[in-house]
N, C-alpha and C positions, 0 to 999 in steps of 0.2 A: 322614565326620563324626567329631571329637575325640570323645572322651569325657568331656572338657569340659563341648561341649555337649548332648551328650547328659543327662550331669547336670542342667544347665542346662531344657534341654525337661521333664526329668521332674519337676522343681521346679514347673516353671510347669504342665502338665499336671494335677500332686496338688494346686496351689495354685486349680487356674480361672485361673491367668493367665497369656495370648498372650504368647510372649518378647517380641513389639515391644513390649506393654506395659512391660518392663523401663524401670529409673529411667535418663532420657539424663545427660548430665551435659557441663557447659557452665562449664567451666575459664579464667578471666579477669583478667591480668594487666598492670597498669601499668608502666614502666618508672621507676624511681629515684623510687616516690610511697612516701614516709613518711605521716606523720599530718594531711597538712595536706586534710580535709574536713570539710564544717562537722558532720556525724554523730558526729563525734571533737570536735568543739567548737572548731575551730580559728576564729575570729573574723574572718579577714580575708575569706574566701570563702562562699560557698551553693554546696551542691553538691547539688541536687534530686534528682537521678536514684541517687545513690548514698546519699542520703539516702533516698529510697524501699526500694531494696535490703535496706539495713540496720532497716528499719521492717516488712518484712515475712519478715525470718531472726533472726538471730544477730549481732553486733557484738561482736567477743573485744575487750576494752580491753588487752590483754595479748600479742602474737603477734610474733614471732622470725621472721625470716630464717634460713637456716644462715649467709652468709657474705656482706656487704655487697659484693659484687660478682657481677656481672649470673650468666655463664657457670655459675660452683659454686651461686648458689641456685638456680639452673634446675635444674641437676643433681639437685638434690633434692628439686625439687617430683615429676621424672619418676620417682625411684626411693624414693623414701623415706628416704635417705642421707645422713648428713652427710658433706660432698667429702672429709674424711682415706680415706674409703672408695669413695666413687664416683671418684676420683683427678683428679675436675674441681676442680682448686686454684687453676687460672687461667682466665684468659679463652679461649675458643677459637679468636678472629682473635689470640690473643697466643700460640696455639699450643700450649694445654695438651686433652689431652680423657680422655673416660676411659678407667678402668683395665680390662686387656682382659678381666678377669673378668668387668667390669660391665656389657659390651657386649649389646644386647640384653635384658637385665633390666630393661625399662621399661613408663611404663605404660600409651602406646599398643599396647604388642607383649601384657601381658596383658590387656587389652581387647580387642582384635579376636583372639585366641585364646577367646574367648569371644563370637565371634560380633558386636561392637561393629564400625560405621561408623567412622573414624577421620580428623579434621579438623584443622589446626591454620592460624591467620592471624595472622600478623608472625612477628617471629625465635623459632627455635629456639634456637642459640647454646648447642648443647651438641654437643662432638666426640668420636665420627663421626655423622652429623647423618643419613647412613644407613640407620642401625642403629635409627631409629626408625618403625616401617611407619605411615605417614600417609597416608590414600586420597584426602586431600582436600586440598592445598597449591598455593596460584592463586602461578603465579610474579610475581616484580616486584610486590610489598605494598608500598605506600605507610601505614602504618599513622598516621600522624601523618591522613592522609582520611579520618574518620571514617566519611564518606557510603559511599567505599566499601566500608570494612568492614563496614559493616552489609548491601550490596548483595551481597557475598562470602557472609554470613553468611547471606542470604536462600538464596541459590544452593543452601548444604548444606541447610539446616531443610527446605527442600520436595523433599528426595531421594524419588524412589518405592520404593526397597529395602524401607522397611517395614522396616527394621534400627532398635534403640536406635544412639545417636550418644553421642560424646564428640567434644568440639569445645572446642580451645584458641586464645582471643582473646590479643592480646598488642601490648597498645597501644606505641605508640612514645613516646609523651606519659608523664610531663613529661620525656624525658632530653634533654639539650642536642642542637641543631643546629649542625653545621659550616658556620659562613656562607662561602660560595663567592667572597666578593668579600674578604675581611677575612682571611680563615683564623680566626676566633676563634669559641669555641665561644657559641653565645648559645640563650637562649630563646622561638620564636618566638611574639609575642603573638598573630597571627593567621596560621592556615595555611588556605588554601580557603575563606575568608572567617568562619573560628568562631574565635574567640567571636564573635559580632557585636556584642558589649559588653563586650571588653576593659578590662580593668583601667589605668588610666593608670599609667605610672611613678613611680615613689616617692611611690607609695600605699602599699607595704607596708614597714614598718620591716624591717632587716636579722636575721637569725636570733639568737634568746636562745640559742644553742648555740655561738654565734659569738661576739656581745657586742659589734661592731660597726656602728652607726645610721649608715654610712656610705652618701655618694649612690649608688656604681658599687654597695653591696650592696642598697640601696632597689629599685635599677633590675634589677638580676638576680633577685630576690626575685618582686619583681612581678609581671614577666613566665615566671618558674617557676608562677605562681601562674594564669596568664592559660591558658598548658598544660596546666594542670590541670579548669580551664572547659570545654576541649574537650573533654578526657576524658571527662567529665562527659556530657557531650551526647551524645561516641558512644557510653556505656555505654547512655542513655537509647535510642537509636537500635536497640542491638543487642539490648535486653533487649525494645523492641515487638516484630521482628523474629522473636524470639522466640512472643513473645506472639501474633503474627499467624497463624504455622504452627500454632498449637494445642498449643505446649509448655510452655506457660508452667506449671502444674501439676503437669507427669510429670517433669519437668529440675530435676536438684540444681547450684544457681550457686554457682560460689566465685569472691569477687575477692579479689586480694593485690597488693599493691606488690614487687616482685620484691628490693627494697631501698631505705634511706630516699636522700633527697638529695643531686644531684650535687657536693655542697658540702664546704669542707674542714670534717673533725671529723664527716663524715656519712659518706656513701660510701667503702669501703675499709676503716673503724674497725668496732670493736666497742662503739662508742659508743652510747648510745639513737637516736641519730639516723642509725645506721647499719644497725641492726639492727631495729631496733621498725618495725614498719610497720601498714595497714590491712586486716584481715583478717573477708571478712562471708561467711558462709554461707544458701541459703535451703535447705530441702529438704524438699521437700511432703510432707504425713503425718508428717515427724519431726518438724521444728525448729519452737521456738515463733517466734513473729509480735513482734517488736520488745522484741526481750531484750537484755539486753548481758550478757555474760558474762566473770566472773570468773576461768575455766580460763584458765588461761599455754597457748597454744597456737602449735605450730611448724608451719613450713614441710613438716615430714617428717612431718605427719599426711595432707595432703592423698594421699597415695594409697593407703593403709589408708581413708582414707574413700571416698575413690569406689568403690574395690573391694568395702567394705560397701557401697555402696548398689547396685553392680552383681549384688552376689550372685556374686563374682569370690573363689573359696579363696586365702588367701596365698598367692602360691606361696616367702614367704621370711619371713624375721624380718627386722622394719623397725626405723629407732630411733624411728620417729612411732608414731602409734595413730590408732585409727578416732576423729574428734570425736563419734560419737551419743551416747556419755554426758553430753556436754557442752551439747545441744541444747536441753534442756529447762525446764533448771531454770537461774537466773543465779548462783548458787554452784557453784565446784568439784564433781565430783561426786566421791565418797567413794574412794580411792585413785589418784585423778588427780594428775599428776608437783607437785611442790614447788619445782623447782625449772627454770628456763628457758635453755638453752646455745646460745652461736655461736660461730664462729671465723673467722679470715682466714689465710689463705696468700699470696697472690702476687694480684695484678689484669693487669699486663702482665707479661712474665718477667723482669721486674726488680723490686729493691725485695722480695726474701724476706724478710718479717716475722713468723712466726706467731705468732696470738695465741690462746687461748683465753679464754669469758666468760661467767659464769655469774649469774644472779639470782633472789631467791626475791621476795617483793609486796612488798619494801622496800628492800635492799640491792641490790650490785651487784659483784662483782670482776673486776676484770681481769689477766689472765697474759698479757704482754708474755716471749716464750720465749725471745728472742734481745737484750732488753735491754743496751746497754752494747755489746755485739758488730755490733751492726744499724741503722739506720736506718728508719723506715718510709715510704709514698709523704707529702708534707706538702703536697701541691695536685691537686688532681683534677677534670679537667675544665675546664680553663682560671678557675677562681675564684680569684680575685686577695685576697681577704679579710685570706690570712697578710700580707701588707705591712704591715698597722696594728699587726700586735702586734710591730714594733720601732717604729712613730711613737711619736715621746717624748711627744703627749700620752696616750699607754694603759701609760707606765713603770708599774710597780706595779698593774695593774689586775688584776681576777681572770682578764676576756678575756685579757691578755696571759701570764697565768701559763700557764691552761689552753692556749695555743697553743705555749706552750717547753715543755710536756708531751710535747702532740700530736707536737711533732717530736721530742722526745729523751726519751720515755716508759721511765720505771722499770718495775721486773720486775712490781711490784704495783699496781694502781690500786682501790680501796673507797671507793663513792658510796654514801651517801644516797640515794635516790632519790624520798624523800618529800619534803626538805630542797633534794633539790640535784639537780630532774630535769635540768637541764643536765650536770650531772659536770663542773664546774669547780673542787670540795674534796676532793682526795685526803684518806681517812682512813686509808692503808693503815699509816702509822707514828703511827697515834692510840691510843693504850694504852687508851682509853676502848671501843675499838672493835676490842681483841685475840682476844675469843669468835666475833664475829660474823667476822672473818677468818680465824680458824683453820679456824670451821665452812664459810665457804664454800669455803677451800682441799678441803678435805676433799670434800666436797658434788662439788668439780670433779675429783678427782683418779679417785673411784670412777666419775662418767661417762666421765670418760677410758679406764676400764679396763675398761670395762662393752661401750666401742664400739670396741676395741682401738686407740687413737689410737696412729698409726706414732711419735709425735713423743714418746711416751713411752721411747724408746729414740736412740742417739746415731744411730743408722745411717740412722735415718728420717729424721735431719735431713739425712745426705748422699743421700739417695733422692728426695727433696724439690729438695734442692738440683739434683741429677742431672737429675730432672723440668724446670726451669727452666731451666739450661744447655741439653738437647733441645728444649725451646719455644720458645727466643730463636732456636734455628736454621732450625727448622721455617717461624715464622713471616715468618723474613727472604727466604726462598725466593721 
């Protein structure tokens, strides 16, 4: 027996409580969902089931990704870590994974070091995908089948071990499907017969991040949104499921969008629509019942939080923090961070662009590192959208400014973000607006040096680089 647990036992012994008593925790993530649920106010959709969620926890109006691409924010929900550190920069069917320090330093390996069940259903998509001891992974996940996720999900809850559990759901919905007959990436409005009330096409206007009211983005839109219905239903599915095994009470729930939209100027960016996503906690005895919450909260809390609520000793210095101060009260609590960071590296092993990106409850900058030198990826996921912003009726438009940005971005970019939540007005050469750029240079430069960013040195950017020439070969294999 560790010494762990034995800790562990003697806690629960001076406290009167059976370790299975321990808090399970039930870790649940969407693929490429930004803010589009009706609990976030998004107007085009209901989304009941997550609407409940967030009616009986926490709703951060504020919460961060590390890095709008799938593999590096994974990496961080597992470790605590911004990817400069976990060295997941890219994707890992694009052949990047982590840094061998990092291997094993996760947070199924300190869970079940403490005695924790260990589950996870759909992708992992962090490499070496070994390295992380899961007891419980049903081969060939269909996760876009809600039904069976939740039938999978049934399977673990009524384990007889009498062990606490941690169990990571990991929807496939909403990220595009490879149609088998077209080759083009689409969104499927109905999988397995859900929604059974699909959205009809070009019902939904084209994205305000975009500025495009075009048919092909009505129709993409749409049916992104129709994916997300589903979602909806097997969270609804998996949260009874929950509820049926008798865990509905003892189980702290996290959902997050792993990163916002598979769309350009979303996905890959350090854009709001890249970055910002939806982030609901419930956790019985702590958090209050239908809060929303003002704490800026990141991706790299979630495993300082479940480790508090496992009763699990750090065993590292994280760049997150435990949310319980945040649980209670709908104001920041008193020395909570000021200020909120992401970054990008690499999505496939091409396209090196890194960016760093920082915000406090109003502003916003962005550090484009390789400006002038670089290019960044300018279409993601088969979205067709960039075409309009050279159609000569969008000359002169704000959409078209922001889209010859997007692709040929200066070193500096400052939003508004009370003004201008899309980030279509650079204010970075606004003299009105030289304090509040200075301060956030500043603001980003001391986190940079706080998390030892490699990329604060020339060599990190050929280490970097290095890293992606090894990944383009890896993954051609």
């Amino acid at each position: 027996m560790t010494s762990r647990l034995l800790l562990l036992l003697a806690i629960g012994l001076l406290s009167g409580t059976p370790l299975a008593a321990r808090t399970n925790i039930l870790l649940i993530t969407a693929d490429d969902l930004g803010l589009q649920l009706s609990c976030y106010g998004d107007p085009y959709i209901q989304t009941p089931h997550l609407d409940a969620l967030a009616a009986g926890g926490v709703m951060y109006r504020t919460a961060y990704v590390t890095q709008a691409s799938c593999s590096s924010s994974r990496s961080s929900m597992f470790t605590g870590l911004f990817p400069h550190t976990t060295g997941q920069i890219g994707l890992a069917n694009g052949g990047f994974g982590l840094n061998p320090s990092q291997i094993g330093k996760n947070l199924p390996a300190y869970l079940k070091s403490a005695d924790y069940r260990t589950g996870i259903l759909g992708k992992l998509h962090v490499s070496p995908e070994t390295s992380f001891p899961f007891d419980f992974r049903p081969p060939k996940q269909d996760t876009r089948d809600v039904r069976d996720v939740a039938q999978n999900a049934f399977e673990f809850f009524h384990d007889e071990s009498n062990k606490p559990f941690f169990l990571m759901v990991n929807y496939a919905d909403p990220h595009v499907l490879k149609d088998k007959t077209t080759g083009k990436s689409i969104f499927p409005a109905q999988w397995k017969g859900l929604p059974t009330d699909p959205i009809a096409e070009d019902t939904v206007p084209g994205w305000d991040f975009q500025g495009f009211d075009e048919p092909i983005a009505r129709e993409r839109v749409s049916n992104f949104y129709n994916t997300i219905k589903r979602l909806d239903t097997g969270v609804g599915m998996l949260l009874e499921e929950l509820k049926k095994a008798g865990h509905q009470d003892d189980t702290l729930v996290i959902f997050l969008g792993d990163h916002g939209p598979p769309f350009n100027r979303g996905k890959t960016t350090c854009y709001e629509a890249g970055l910002r996503v939806p982030f609901l906690v419930r956790w019985p005895g702590v958090s209050a019942a239908g809060m929303e919450s003002a704490a800026m909260v990141s991706a790299t809390d979630i495993v300082p939080t479940i480790l508090d609520a496992a009763e699990v000793p750090f065993p590292r210095e994280f760049h997150g923090t435990s949310l319980r101060p945040t649980l209670t009260a709908a104001t920041s609590p008193k020395g909570w961070r000021n200020y909120l960071v992401g970054e990008f590296h690499y999505h496939g092993a091409s396209n090196f662009f890194p960016r760093r990106a920082i915000r406090d409850g109003r502003y916003k900058l962005i550090h484009n590192l390789l400006a002038g030198e670089a290019k960044p990826i300018n279409r993601i996921d088969g979205d067709p959208t960039g075409q309009f912003a050279t159609d000569p009726k969008y000359a002169g438009t704000s959409a078209a400014e922001a889209f010859e940005r997007f692709a040929n971005p200066p070193e500096w970019e400052l939003y508004d973000l009370q003004s201008d939540s899309i980030e279509f007005n650079n204010l970075a050469n606004d003299p009105a607006h030289a304090e509040k750029l200075a301060e956030l240079k500043g603001a980003l430069l001391k986190w940079r040096k706080e998390t030892q960013d490699p990329l604060l040195e020339s060599d990190g950017f050929d280490r970097f680089r290095a890293k992606g020439e090894a990944a383009a070969k890896r993954a051609a294999k």
